[in-house]
C-alpha positions, -999 to +999 in steps of 0.1 A: +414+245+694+446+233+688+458+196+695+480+190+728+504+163+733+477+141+742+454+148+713+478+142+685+459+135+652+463+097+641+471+107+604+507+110+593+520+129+564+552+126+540+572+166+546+557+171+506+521+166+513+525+187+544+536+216+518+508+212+499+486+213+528+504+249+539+496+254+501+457+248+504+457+270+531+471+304+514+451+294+484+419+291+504+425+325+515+448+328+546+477+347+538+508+329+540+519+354+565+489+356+586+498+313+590+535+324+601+517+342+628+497+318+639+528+292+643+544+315+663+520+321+688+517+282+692+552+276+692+551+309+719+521+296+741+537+260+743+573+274+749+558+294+775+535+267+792+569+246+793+588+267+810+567+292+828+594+307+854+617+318+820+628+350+808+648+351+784+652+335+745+681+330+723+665+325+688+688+300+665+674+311+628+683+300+592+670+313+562+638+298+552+603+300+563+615+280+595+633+311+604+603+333+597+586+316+624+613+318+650+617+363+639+581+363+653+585+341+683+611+369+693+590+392+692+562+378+710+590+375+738+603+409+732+569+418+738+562+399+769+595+415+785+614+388+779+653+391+777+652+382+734+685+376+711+681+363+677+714+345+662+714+342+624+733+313+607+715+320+577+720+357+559+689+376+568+696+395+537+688+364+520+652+361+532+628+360+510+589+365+515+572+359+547+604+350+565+614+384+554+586+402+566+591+382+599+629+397+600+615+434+592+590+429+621+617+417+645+640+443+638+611+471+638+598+457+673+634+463+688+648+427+689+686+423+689+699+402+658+732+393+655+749+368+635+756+335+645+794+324+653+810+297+675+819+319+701+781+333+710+767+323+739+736+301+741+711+317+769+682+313+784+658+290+764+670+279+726+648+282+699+659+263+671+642+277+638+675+266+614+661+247+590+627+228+585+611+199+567+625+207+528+667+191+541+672+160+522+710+161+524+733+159+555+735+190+570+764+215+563+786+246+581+774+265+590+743+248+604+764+219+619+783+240+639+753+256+653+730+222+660+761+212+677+765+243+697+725+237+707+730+204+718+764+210+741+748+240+757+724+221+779+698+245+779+659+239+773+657+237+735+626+243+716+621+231+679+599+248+655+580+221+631+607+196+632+646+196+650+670+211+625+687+180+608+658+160+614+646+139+584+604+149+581+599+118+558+622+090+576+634+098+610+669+099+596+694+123+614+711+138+587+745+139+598+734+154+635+700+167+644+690+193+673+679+171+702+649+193+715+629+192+747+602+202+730+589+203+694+559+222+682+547+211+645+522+227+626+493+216+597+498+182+596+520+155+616+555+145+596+560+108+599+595+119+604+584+131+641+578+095+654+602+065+639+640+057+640+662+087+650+631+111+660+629+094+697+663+112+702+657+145+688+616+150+692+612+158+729+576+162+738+551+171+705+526+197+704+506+199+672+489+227+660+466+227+627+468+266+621+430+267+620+427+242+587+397+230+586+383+192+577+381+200+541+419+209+540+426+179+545+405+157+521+417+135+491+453+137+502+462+100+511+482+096+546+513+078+543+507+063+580+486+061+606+494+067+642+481+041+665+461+049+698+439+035+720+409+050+700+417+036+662+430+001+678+411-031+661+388-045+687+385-078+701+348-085+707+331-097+739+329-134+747+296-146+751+284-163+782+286-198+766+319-194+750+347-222+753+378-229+747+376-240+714+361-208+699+395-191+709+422-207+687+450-232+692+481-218+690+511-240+685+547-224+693+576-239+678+614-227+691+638-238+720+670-249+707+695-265+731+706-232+752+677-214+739+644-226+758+636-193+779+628-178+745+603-200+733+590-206+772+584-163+771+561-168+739+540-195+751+529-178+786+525-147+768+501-162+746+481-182+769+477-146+788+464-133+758+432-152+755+440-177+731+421-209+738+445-237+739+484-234+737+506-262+725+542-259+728+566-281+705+602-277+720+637-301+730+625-324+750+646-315+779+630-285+779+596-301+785+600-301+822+608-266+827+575-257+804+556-277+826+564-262+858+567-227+841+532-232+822+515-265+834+484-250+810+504-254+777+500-290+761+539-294+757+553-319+735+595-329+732+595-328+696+632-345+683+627-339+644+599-327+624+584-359+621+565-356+653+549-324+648+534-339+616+499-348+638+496-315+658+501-291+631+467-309+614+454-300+656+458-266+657+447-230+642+479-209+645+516-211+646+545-192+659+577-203+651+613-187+658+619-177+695+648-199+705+648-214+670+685-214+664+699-221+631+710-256+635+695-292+617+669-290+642+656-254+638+656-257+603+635-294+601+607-277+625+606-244+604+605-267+571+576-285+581+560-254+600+564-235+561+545-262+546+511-259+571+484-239+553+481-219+587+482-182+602+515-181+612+540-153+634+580-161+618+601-140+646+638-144+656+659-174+636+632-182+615+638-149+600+677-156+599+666-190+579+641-170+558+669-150+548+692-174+542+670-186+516+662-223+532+630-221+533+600-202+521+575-182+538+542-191+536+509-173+530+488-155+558+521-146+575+532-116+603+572-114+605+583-095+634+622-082+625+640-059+644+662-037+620+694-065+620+670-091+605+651-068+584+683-057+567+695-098+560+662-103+547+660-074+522+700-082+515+711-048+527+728-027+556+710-021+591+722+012+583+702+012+554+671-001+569+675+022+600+683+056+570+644+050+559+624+024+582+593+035+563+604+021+531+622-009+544+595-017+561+572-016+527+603-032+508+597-062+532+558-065+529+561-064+490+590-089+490+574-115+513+539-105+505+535-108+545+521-084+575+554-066+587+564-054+623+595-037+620+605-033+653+624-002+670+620+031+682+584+040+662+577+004+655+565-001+619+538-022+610+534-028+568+505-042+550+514-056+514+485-036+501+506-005+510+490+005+546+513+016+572+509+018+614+534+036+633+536+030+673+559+054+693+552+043+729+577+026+745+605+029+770+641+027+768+643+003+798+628-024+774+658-028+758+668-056+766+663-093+759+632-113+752+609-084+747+601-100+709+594-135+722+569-118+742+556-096+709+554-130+689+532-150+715+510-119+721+505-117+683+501-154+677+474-154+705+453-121+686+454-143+654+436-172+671+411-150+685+401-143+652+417-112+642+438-107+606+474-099+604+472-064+602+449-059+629+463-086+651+501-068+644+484-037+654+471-046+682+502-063+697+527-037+691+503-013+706+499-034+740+537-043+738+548-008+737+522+007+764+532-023+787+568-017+783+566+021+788+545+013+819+573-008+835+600+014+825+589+040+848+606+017+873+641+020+854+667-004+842+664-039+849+630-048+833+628-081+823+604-098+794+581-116+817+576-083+835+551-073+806+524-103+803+508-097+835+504-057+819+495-066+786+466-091+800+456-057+821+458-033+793+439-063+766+410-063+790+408-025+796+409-022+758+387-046+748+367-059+778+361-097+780+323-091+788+300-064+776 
């Protein structure tokens, strides 16, 4: 049976292994157009289940094997009575193969094909089979034209495999990409489907494995994993005689003048998280706000380094950064915070320190970036970063030999020994401010409760994203503070406190 939207696989594939997957296939004895076939019908029966009430198809089709799929989808609508036109950007004289087959059968079956010009009209529901996973450059005219055409015509789009101008490997729109409702991908899952641009362009995913079987798919490595309630690390069950002091301390450093909400946001979050004692080190005219906000936290009004000195030999875990700033004071507390041999979360300005070269980061680290501070600590663009998050976000685990989130639409999460986690959940009501103080206190809080980086980054993006994307369902105007009362629902849901 094929995989629904719900029943994505976890494993994620570079566009290149994906090929040699399709290869495996043909050489196992499935002919290459027999597998054409059977991504039509899938990218038929989902088009279909879609939009159930439609009659009629304009096919959008370029040259390649991409285009083969979309000649048989018309005819599987030609067949079901179905109002069909196919619109070729690419030559059909220049198919080649199975794609030509696909045309012959098209044209044999009755369906009308025409070629593609500015002036045709987009009807009924779009099919975009222009181009598939192989584009590495921008995309050119013709093609441009036409994804632009798609995307003005605000009709129900459909892609086949990925949305023409759609990156497979990064997520990068190259140049403009079809923004489908609706994208059916076949053999494996392209990480390209999930990160950066693809939340744009991607619409809702149905995956179909063309009838590969387990053995397909063995001793080729995945390039990422997709994160899910099912492969999430596990906290265990407390036993009835557990205390406090099995749970962690966390300490959480941040709160510049102007800037104590931030680190205020981390500390709750954390305590709602399970971690066993929460310290807070802050201005000191902050203290009474933390006190009345969370009269749980042990708070101290710290005025220079010199009077964390004693706690930081207290406690089992460190975050440092929300509400940090950049000034004498930030920089003392993040000095001193560098030189504790703890499991520590570096968010916010202690990343804009980091990069500023100040101070170092220390071992058994998690840095939490969004893409502007992922770019000034690898010295480039956030254009750069945001062209291949995948690789920035390796770039940064190498450099700082350090557990990376690389926050943004398919959040990132980078182990130095070169394993990758993707999370696409989310909502875009959560942008806006303080959702990362809330990430850093959540993952602070997993790393007292025993967890590793990875696991504990995992984890926390995961719960993060699902709590955000359950908020956003009430619109605009979600604030930070709206997720910790979620995330404590969906931690104990995930990973029940008792057995």
């Amino acid at each position: 049976m094929p995989h629904t939207k719900d029943e994505l696989p976890d494993a994620l594939y570079a566009a290149a292994q994906v090929r040699a997957l399709d290869a495996r296939l043909i050489a196992a004895g499935t002919p290459g157009f027999e597998l054409m076939q059977r991504a039509a019908y899938a990218c038929w029966r989902a088009l279909v289940r879609r939009w159930p009430s439609a009659t009629e198809l304009t096919v959008l089709a370029g040259r390649g094997n991409n285009a083969g799929d979309g000649y048989l989808v018309a005819v599987l609508a030609q067949r079901a009575g179905w109002a069909v036109r196919v619109l070729a950007v690419g030559e059909p004289q220049r198919l080649q193969g199975d794609a030509a087959l696909a045309h012959a059968e098209a044209l044999a079956e009755g369906v009308a094909v025409q070629g593609w010009s500015a002036q045709a009209e987009l009807r009924g529901v779009v099919l975009d089979a222009l181009l598939g996973t192989g584009l590495s450059g921008d995309v050119r005219e013709p093609y441009a034209s036409a994804i632009a055409a798609i995307n003005a015509s605000g009709l129900p789009v459909v892609a086949v495999d990925i949305p023409s101008g759609l990156c497979a490997d990064t997520g990068r729109a190259l140049g403009l990409a079809v923004r489908a409702d609706l994208t059916v991908t076949f053999i494996g899952l392209k990480l390209g489907l999930f990160t950066g641009d693809a939340a744009d362009c991607v619409g809702e995913r149905v995956f179909n494995d063309l009838q590969a079987t387990p053995e397909t798919y063995s001793d080729i490595p995945l390039v990422a994993r997709r994160l899910n309630a099912a492969n999430l690390p596990r906290l265990p069950a407390r036993a009835p005689t557990s205390h406090k002091g099995r749970f962690g301390h966390v300490l959480l450093i941040g709160g510049d003048h102007g800037f104590g909400g931030a680190i205020l946001l981390s500390t709750e979050t954390a305590l709602r998280s399970g971690a066993g004692m929460v310290s807070l080190a802050t201005r000191p005219e902050h203290i009474p706000a933390a006190l009345a906000r969370v009269p749980e936290a042990m708070a101290l009004g710290a005025s220079s380094a010199n009077q964390l000195m004693s706690l930081l030999e207290k406690v089992s875990v460190l975050v440092v950064g929300p509400g940090l700033g950049q000034a004498s004071w930030g920089r003392a507390l993040l000095s001193a915070a560098a030189n504790a041999a703890l499991p520590q979360v570096w968010d916010a300005d202690a990343l804009n320190l980091l990069a500023s070269g100040v101070v170092s980061l220390p071992k058994d680290c998690v840095i939490t970036p969004h893409p502007g501070e992922a770019a000034r600590l690898l010295g480039i663009s956030t254009a750069e970063v945001q062209a291949d998050r995948p690789a920035a976000a390796h770039a940064l685990s190498k450099k700082y030999s350090a557990v990376v989130v690389l926050k943004g639409a398919g959040s990132l999460i980078a182990h130095p020994d070169g394993r990758l986690a993707l999370c696409h959940q989310g909502h875009p009501a959560m942008a806006t401010a303080g959702l990362g103080d809330v990430l850093a206190g959540l993952t602070g809080a997993l790393l007292a409760q025993g967890m590793d980086g990875f696991e504990a980054a995992c984890l926390a993006v995961w719960l993060h994203a699902n709590a955000g994307a359950q908020q956003g369902k009430f619109g605009r105007g979600l604030a930070a503070s709206d997720l910790i009362p979620v995330i404590r629902q969906l931690l104990e849901e995930h990973a029940p406190c008792l057995k």
